[in-house]
C-alpha positions as CSV (number, residue, x, y, z in Angstrom):
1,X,6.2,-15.0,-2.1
2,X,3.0,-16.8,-0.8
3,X,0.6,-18.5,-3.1
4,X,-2.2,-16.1,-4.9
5,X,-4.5,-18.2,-3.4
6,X,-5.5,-16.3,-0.5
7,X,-6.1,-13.3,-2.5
8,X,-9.6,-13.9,-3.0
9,X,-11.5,-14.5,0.1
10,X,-15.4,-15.1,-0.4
11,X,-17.3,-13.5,2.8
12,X,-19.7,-11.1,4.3
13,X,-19.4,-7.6,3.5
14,X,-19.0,-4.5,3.9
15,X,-15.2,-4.2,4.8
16,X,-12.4,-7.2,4.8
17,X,-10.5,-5.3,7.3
18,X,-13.1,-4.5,9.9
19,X,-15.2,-7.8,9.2
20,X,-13.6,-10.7,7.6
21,X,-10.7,-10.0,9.7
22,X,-11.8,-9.6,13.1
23,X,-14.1,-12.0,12.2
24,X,-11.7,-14.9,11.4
25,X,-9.9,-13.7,14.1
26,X,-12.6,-14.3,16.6
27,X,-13.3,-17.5,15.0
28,X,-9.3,-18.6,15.9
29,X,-9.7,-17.4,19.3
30,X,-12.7,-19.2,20.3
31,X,-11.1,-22.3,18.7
32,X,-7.7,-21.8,20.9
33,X,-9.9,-21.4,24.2
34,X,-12.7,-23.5,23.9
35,X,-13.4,-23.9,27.4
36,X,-13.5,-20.1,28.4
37,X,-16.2,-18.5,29.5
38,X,-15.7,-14.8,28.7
39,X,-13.9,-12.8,25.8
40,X,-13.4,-9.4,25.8
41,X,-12.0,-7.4,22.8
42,X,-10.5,-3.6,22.2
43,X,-10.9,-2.4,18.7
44,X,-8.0,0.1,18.1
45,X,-7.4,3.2,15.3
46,X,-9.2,2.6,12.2
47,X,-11.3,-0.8,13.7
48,X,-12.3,2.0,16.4
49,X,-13.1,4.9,14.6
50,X,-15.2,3.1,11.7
51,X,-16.1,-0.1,13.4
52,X,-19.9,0.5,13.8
53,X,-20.4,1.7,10.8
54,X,-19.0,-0.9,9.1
55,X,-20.0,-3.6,11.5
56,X,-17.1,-5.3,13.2
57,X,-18.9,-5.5,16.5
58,X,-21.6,-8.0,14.9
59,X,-18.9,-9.8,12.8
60,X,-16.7,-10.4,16.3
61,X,-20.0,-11.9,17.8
62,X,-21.1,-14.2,14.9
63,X,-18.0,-16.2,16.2
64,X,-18.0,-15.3,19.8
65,X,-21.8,-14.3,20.6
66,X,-20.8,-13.6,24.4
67,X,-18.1,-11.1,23.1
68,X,-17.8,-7.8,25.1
69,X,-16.1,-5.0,23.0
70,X,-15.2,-1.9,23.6
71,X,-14.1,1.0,21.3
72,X,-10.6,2.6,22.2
73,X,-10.6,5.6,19.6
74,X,-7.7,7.6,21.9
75,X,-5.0,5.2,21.5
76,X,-2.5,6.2,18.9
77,X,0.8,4.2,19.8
78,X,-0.4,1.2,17.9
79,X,1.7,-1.2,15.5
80,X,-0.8,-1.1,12.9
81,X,-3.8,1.1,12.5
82,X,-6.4,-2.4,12.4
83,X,-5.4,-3.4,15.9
84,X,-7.7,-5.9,18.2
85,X,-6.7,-6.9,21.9
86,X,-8.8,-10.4,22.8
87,X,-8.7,-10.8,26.4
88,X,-9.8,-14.4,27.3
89,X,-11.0,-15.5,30.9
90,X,-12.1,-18.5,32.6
91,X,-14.0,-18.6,36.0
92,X,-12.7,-14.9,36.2
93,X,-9.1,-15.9,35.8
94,X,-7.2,-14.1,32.9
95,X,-6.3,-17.2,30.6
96,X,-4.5,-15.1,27.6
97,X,-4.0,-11.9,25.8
98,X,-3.2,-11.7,22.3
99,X,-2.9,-8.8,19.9
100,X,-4.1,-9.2,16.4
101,X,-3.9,-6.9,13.2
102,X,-5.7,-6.8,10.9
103,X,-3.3,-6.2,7.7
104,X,-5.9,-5.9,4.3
105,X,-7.9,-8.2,2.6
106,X,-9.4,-10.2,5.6
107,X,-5.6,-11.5,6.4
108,X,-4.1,-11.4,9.9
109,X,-1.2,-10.7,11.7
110,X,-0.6,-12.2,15.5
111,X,1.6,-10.3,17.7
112,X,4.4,-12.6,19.0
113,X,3.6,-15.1,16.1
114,X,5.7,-15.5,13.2
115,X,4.0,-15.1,9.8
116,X,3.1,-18.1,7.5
117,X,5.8,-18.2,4.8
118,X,4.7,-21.0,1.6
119,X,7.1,-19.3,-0.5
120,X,5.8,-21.0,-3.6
121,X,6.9,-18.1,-5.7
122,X,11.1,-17.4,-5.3
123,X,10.5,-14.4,-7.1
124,X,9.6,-11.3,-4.5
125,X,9.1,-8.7,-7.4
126,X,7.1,-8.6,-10.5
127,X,10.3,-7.7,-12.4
128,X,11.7,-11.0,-11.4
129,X,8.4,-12.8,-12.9
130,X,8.4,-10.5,-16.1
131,X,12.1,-11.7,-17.0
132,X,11.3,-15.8,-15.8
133,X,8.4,-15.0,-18.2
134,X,10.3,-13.4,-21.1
135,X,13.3,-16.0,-20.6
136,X,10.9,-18.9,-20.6
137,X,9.1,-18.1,-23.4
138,X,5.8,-17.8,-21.1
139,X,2.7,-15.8,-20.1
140,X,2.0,-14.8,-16.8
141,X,-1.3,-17.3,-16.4
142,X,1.5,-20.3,-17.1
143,X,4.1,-19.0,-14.9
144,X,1.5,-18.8,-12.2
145,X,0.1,-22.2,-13.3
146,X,3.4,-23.7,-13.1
147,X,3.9,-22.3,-9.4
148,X,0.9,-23.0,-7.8
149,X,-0.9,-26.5,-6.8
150,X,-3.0,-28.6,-8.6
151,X,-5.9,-27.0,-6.4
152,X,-5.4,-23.7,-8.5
153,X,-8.3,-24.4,-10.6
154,X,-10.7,-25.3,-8.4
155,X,-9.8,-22.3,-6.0
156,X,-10.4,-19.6,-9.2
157,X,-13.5,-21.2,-9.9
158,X,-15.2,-21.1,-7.1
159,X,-14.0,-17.3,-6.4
160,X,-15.5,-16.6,-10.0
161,X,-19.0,-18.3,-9.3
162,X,-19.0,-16.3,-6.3
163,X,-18.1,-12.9,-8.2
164,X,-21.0,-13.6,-10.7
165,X,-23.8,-14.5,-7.8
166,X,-22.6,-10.9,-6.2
167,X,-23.1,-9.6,-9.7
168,X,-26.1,-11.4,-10.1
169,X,-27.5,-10.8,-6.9
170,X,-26.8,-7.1,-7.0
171,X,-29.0,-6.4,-10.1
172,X,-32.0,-8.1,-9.2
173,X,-31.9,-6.1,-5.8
174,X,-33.6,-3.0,-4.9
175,X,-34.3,-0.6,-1.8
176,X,-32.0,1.4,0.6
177,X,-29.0,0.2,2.1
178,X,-28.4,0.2,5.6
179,X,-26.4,2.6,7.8
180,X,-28.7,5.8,7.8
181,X,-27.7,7.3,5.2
182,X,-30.2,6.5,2.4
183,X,-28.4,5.6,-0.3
184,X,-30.8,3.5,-2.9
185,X,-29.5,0.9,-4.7
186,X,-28.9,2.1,-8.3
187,X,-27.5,-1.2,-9.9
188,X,-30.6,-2.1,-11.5
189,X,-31.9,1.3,-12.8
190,X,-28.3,1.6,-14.3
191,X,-28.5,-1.9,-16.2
192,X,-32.0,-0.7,-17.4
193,X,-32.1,2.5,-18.3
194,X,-30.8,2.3,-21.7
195,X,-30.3,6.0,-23.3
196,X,-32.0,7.1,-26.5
197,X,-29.9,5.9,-29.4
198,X,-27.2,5.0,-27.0
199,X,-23.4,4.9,-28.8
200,X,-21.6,1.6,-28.1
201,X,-18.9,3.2,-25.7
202,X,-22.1,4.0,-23.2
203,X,-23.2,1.2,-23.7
204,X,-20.1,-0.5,-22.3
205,X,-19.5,2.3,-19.2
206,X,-23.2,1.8,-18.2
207,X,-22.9,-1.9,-18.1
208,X,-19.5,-2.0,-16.5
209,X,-20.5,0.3,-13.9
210,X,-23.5,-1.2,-13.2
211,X,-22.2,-4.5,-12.5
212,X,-20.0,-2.6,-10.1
213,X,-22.3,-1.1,-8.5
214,X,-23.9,-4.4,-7.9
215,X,-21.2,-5.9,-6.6
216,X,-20.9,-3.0,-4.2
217,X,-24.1,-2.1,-3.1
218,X,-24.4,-5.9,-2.1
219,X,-21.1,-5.7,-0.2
220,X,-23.2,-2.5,1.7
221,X,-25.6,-4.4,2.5
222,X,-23.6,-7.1,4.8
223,X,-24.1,-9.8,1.4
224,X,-21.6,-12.1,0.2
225,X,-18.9,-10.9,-1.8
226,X,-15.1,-11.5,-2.9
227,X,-12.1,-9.7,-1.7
228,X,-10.4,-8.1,-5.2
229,X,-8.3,-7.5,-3.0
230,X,-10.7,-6.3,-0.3
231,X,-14.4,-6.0,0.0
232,X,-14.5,-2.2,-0.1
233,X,-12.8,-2.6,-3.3
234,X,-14.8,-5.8,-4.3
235,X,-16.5,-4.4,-7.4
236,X,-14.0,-3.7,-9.8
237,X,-12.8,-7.1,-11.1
238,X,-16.0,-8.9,-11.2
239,X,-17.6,-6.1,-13.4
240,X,-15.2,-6.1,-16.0
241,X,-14.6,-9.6,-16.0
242,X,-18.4,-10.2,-16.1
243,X,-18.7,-8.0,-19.2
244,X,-16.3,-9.5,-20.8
245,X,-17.6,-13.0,-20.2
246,X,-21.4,-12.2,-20.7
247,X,-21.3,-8.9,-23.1
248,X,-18.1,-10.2,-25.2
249,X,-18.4,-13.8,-25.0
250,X,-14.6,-14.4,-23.6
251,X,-14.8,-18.4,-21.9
252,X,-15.0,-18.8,-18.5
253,X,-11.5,-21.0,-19.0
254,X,-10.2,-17.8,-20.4
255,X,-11.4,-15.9,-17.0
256,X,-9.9,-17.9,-14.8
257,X,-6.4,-17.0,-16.3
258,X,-7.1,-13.8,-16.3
259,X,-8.0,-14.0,-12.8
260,X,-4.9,-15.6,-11.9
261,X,-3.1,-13.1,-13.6
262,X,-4.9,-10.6,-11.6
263,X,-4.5,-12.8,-8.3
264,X,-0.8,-12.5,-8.9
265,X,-0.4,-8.4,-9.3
266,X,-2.6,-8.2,-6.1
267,X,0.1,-10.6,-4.3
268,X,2.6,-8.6,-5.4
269,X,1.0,-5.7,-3.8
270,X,0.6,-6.8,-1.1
271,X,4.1,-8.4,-0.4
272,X,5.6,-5.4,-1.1
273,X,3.2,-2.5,-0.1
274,X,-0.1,-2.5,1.3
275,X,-3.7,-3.6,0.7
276,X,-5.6,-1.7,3.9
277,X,-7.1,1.6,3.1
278,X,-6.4,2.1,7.2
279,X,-2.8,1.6,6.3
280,X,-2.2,3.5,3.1
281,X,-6.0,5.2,2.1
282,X,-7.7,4.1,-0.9
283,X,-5.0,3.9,-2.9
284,X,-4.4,0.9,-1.8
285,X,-7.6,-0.5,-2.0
286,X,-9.2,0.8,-5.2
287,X,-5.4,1.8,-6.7
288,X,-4.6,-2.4,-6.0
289,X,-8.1,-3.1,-7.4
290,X,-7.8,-1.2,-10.6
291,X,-4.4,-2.6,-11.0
292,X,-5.0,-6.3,-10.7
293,X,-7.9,-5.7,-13.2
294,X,-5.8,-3.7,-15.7
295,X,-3.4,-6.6,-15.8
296,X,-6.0,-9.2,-16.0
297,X,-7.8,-7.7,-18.7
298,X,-4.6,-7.0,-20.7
299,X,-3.7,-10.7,-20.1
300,X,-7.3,-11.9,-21.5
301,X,-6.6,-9.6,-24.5
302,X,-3.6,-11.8,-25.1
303,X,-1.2,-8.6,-24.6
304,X,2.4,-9.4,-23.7
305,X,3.7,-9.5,-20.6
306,X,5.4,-5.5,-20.9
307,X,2.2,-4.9,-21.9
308,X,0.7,-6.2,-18.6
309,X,3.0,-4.8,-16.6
310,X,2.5,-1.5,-18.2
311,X,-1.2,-1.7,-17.8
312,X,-0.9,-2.5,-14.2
313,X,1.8,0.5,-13.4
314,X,-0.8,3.1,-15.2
315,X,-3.3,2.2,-13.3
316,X,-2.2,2.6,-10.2
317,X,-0.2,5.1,-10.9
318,X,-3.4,7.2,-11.5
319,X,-4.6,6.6,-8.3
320,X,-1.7,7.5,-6.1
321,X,-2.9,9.4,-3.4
322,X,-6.1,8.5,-3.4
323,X,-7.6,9.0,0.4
324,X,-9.7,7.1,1.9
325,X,-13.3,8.9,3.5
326,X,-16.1,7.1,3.8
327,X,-18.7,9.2,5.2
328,X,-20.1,8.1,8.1
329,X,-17.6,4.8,8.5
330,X,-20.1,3.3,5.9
331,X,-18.9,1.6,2.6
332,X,-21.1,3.5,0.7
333,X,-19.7,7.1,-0.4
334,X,-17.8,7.1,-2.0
335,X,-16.8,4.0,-2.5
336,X,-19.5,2.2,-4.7
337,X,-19.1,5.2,-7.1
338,X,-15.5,4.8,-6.8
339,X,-15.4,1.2,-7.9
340,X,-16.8,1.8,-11.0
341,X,-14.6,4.9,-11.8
342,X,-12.0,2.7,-11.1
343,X,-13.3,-0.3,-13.7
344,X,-13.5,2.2,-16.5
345,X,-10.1,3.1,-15.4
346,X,-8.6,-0.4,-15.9
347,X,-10.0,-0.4,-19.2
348,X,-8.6,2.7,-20.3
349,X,-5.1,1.3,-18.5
350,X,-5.2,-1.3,-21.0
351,X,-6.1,0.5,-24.0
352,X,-3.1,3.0,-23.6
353,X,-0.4,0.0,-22.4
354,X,-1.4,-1.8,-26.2
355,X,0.1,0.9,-28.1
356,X,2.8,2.5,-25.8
357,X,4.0,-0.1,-23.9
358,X,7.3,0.5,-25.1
359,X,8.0,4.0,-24.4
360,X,7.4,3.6,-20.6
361,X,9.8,4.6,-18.1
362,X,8.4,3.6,-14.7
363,X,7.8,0.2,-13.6
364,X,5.1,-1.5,-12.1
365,X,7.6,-2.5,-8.6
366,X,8.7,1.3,-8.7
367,X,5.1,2.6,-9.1
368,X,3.7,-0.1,-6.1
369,X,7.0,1.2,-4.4
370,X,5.8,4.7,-4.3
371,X,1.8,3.8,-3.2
372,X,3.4,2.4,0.1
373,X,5.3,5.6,0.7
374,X,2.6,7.8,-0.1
375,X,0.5,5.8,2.1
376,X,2.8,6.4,5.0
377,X,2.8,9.8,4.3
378,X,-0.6,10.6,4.1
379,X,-2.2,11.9,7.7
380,X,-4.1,9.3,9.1
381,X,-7.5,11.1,9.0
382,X,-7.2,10.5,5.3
383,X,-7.1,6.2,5.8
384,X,-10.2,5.0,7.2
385,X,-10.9,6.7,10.2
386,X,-13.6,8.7,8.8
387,X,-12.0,12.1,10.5
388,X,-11.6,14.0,7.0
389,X,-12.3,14.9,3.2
390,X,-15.7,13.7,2.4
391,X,-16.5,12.2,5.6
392,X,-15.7,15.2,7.8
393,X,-17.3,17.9,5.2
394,X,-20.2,16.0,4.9
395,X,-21.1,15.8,8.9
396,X,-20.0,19.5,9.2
397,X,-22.9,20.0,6.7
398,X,-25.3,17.1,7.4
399,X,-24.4,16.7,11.0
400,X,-23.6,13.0,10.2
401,X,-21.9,11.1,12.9
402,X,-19.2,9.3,11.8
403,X,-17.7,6.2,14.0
């Protein structure tokens, strides 16, 4: 398995699929054909149907300004649901074609090209690392310490500085968010608005959902953010790991292995499922997300590694199935609201996996297993194509269009 350290990506919002992606992707291609004098690119499936919305178009053309792109939303024999076609000419002479997907979490996949393997873990499972763990007398945050480089540290840190400035940045902001749909940012009031003789448990869901909602409103608005593992699901780790570094006073030393611990469930995720909402719905996203934070906060807690695991497996088991709508191809509803459901959710993962950790039944592998099939399953107007659920009742009823 490849190191965790391309699990965190810091970039531009909204979505790590439809703009980090293509994004890096243009990047590449401009750097293979630097002497061409035209580019143009198809966007495919889910990169067709919500591209405008959540601007892949302008992310292309940040690396390739001359870009022409067109929108292919018919096409439905495609090899992955985030497909791009860059069609490079010079002095009207067809130089290359290349198709590129778009797999999750701004990573890429080049038709024809075989996939960068590191393997710096041997293990492919997480019930391989569990017994390494239990056999070595280690927690997860060594294990993954003892696997990756000495660059490890400095990688973690600078994704955590960049989940606090989104945090940060997303409280002090206010006004509507782009896209049309007039959502206000609520990050602030939510952080403010303290209720009358407020009990300690609101305390903690306000808080936690407003630095959520910080993070996420930010990624709306085309700011910098982290992939956790993507940016539509970019809110969940930072705001529990910001309350419990600011609100309970955990170290920032402590973080970071919490963060590697959470690094490593989202590899694991991905290695063996999915992490695109096009591929598998939100399940994938926020279900990975709420997952990788269960675990981390479990890990920060000091809970064993059953416990992790057991923390990890309830929380995304609870969002199996989970579709992904967003109305109007924006980031915006429902997936800010979302994220902080989903950061309460990790909590309350970790609360139950303390006590009962030993009567489970399903593991974490079976349980990541059954997300990927489910994903499969699910019709594709349910993954990020902005054809159903919310997105489609809501134009039927707002006469939204949705891209």
């Amino acid at each position: 398995m490849n190191s965790i350290k391309t699990v965190y990506k810091i970039g531009h919002g909204p979505s790590s699929s439809h703009t980090v992606g293509p994004y890096i992707a243009a990047r590449r291609m401009r750097g293979r054909y630097p002497d061409a004098d035209r580019f143009r690119v198809t966007l495919y499936g889910s990169l067709a149907l919500t591209g405008q919305g959540h601007g892949t178009a302008k992310a292309i053309r940040s690396a390739i300004p001359e870009a022409e792109i067109a929108f292919d939303r018919d096409e439905r024999n495609l090899p992955h649901p985030n497909t791009m076609l860059f069609e490079v000419f010079q002095g009207g002479k067809l130089l290359a074609v290349q198709r590129v997907f778009s797999i999750g979490g701004g990573d890429l996949r080049y038709e024809g090209e075989p996939e960068t393997q590191d393997d710096v873990y041997p293990q492919q499972n997480f019930s391989a690392m569990a017994a390494e763990c239990r056999t070595r007398g280690i927690t997860l945050a060594q294990f993954v310490r003892q696997h990756e480089d000495d660059q490890l540290d400095a990688y973690l840190k600078e994704s955590w500085e960049a989940m606090k400035a989104s945090v940060r940045c997303g409280l002090a902001a206010e006004g509507v968010l782009p896209g049309g749909l007039n959502i206000t940012r609520k990050a602030k009031m939510l952080f403010e608005k303290r209720c009358y003789n407020e009990a300690d448990d609101i305390t903690l869901n306000r808080k936690i959902a407003s630095y959520a909602y910080a993070v996420c409103e930010e990624n709306a608005d085309e700011g910098i953010v982290v992939t956790a593992p993507t940016c539509g699901s970019c809110g969940v780790l930072p705001a529990v790991m910001y309350y419990m570094c600011y609100d309970r006073g955990f170290p920032e030393n402590e973080i970071l292995d919490a963060l590697a611990v959470s690094a490593l469930i989202g590899n694991v995720i991905r290695t063996n499922a999915s992490i695109s909402g096009a591929e598998c719905g939100c399940q994938a996203e926020i279900g990975s997300a709420c997952s990788m934070t269960a675990a981390g906060l479990a890990s920060l807690f000091g809970l064993n590694v059953d416990q992790v695991e057991y923390a990890a497996e309830i929380a995304m088991e609870h969002n199996l199935g989970l579709t992904c709508d967003p109305v109007g191809g924006l980031v915006q509803i429902p997936c800010i609201e979302r994220n902080a459901v989903a950061a309460m959710r990790a909590i309350s993962s970790v609360n139950i996996s303390r006590f009962l950790y030993s009567t489970r039944k399903i593991s974490f592998d079976d349980v990541v297993a059954t997300m990927y099939r489910t994903g499969l399953d699910l019709d594709s107007r349910y993954k990020e194509t902005a054809h159903g659920g919310l997105a489609q009742i809501y134009k039927e009823e707002h006469g939204s269009e949705s891209d």
